[in-house]
C-alpha positions as CSV (number, residue, x, y, z in Angstrom):
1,X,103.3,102.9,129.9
2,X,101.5,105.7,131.9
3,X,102.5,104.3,134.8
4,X,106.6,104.4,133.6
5,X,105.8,108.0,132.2
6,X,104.4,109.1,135.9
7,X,107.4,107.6,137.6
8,X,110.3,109.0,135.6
9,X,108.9,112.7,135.7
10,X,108.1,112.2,139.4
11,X,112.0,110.8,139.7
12,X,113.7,113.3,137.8
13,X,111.7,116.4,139.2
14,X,112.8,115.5,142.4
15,X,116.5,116.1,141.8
16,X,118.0,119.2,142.7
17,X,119.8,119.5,139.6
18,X,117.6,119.7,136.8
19,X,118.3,119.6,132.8
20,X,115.7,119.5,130.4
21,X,118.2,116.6,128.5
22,X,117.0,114.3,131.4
23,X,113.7,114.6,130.4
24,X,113.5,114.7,126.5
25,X,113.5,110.7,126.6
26,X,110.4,110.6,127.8
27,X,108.9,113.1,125.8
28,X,107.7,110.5,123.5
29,X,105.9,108.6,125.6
30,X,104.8,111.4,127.7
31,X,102.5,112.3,124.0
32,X,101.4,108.9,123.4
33,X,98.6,108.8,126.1
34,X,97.5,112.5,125.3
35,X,96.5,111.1,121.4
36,X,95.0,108.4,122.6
37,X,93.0,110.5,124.9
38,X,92.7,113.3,122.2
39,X,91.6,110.2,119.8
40,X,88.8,108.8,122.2
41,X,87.5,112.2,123.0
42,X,86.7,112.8,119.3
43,X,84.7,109.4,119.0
44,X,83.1,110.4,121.8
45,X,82.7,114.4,121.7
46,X,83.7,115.6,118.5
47,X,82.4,119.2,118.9
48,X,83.7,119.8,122.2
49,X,86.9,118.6,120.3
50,X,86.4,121.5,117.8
51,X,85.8,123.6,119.5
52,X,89.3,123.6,121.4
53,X,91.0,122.8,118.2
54,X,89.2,126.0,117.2
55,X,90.0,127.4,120.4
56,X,93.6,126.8,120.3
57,X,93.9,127.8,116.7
58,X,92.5,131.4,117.3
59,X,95.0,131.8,120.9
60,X,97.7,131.0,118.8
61,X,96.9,134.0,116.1
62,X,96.1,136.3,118.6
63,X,99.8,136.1,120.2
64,X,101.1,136.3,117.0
65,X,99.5,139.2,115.9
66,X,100.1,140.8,120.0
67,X,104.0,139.6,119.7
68,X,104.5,141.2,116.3
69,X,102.5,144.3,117.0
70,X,104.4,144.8,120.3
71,X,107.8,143.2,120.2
72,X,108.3,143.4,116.9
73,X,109.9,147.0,115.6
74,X,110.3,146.0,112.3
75,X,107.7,148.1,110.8
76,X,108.2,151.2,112.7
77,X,111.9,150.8,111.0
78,X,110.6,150.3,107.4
79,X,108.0,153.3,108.0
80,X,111.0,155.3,109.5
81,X,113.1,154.7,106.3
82,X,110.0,155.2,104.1
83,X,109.7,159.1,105.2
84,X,113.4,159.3,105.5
């Protein structure tokens, strides 16, 4: 199944004319072997599994709290409106 995965990204990245609809077909298989790997590697090394779970987890929080602090104007509005 790998090997089917491999050959239909390495197909479909080498036309010029890309869409991601081409490749969402194989997105399902594409996951399949990253659980299983994700799956053996906590049998095998279950901190070093935590630890990027833990890993990820915090990344994820800190560009939500850098998106909303910077991109997000929503408070300066309400804070505006407050003292109006």
């Amino acid at each position: 199944m790998v090997m089917y995965t491999i050959f239909y990204i390495v197909f479909f990245s080498a036309i010029k004319h890309k869409e991601i609809r081409f490749l969402m077909p194989i997105l399902p298989f594409a996951i399949i072997p990253v659980a299983e790997s994700v799956a053996n590697g906590i049998k095998r090394r279950p901190r070093l599994v935590a630890f990027f779970v833990k890993l990820y987890i915090l990344a994820n929080i800190l560009v939500f709290f850098v998106l909303n602090e910077v991109l997000d104007k929503g408070w300066v509005v309400k804070r505006e409106l407050a003292n109006f």
